[in-house]
C-alpha positions as CSV (number, residue, x, y, z in Angstrom):
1,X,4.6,25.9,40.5
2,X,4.3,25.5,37.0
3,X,2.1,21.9,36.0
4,X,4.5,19.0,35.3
5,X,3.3,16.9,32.2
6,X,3.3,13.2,33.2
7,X,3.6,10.4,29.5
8,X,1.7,7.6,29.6
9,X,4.9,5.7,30.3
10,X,5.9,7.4,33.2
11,X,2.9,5.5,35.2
12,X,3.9,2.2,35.8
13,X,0.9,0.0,36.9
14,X,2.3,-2.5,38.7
15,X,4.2,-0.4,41.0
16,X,1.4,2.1,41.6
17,X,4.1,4.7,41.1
18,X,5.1,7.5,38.4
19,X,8.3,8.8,36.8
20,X,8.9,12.7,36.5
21,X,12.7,13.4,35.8
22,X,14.1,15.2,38.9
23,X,10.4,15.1,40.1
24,X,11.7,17.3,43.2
25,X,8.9,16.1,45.5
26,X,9.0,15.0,49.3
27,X,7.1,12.4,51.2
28,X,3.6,13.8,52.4
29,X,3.7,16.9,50.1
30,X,0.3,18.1,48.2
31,X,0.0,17.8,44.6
32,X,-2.4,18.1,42.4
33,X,-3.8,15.9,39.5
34,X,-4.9,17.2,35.8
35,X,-5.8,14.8,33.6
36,X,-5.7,17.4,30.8
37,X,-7.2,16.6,27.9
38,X,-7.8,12.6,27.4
39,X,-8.5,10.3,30.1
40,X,-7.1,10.4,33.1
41,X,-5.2,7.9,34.9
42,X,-7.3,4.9,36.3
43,X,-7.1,5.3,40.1
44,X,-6.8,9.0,39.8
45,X,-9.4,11.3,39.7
46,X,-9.1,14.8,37.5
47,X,-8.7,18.4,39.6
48,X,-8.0,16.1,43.4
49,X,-4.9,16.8,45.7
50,X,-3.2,13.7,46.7
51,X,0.0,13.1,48.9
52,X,3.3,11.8,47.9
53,X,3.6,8.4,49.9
54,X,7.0,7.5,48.8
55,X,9.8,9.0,47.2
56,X,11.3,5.7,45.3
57,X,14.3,7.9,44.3
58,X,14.9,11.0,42.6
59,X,12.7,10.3,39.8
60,X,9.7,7.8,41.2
61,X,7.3,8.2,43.2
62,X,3.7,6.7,44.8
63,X,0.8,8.8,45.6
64,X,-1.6,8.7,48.8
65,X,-5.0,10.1,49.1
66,X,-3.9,11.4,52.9
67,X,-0.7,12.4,54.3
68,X,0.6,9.1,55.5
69,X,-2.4,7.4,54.0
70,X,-2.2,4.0,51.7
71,X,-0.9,4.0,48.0
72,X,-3.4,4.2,45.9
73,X,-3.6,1.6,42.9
74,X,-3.3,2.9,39.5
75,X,-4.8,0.6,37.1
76,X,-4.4,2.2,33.7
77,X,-1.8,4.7,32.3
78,X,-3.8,8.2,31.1
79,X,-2.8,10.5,28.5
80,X,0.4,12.4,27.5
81,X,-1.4,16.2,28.2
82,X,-1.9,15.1,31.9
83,X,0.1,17.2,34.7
84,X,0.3,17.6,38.6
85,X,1.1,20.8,40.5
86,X,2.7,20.8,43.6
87,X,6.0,22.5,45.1
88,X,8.9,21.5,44.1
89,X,12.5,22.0,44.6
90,X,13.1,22.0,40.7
91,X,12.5,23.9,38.0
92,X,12.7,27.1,36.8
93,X,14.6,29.5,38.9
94,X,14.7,33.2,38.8
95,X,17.5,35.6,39.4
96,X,18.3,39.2,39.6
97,X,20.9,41.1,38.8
98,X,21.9,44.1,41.5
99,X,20.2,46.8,39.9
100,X,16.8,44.6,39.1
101,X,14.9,47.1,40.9
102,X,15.7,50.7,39.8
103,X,14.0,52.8,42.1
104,X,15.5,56.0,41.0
């Protein structure tokens, strides 16, 4: 899955939880943390694969270090080039018309 940028005011603090439009995500899925090229979010550290605790709705979400594991604390917001990588049901999608493979 392509990286999904992450603003600095998509991480809201006292929550402990981040905003991604249709984020696509699902409780105890992997995903990845890059903090990309500033600092990274406080609580966080850069290149680590943490859990999606709680899916808040369709655009929030909390992060665990385990799968069912505690929320972790985020304690400062990062910087607009940071991303995480995970599956997701959104996106880009592909399709194919009939004759996308010619073997002939």
């Amino acid at each position: 899955q392509p990286p999904r940028v992450v603003a600095t005011s998509a991480v809201t603090t006292s929550a402990n939880s981040i905003t991604m439009t249709s984020h696509g995500y699902a409780a105890n899925q992997e995903v990845t943390y890059n903090k990309g090229a500033g600092t990274k979010i406080a609580g966080l550290n850069d290149g680590q694969i943490y859990f999606i605790k709680a899916v808040t709705n369709a655009n929030t979400f909390t992060l665990s270090e385990t799968a069912g594991g505690a929320v972790v604390g985020l304690t400062g917001t990062g910087n607009n080039a940071q991303s995480f990588v995970g599956k997701t049901n959104t996106g880009m999608t592909l399709t194919c018309n009939f004759n996308c493979y010619n073997w002939n």
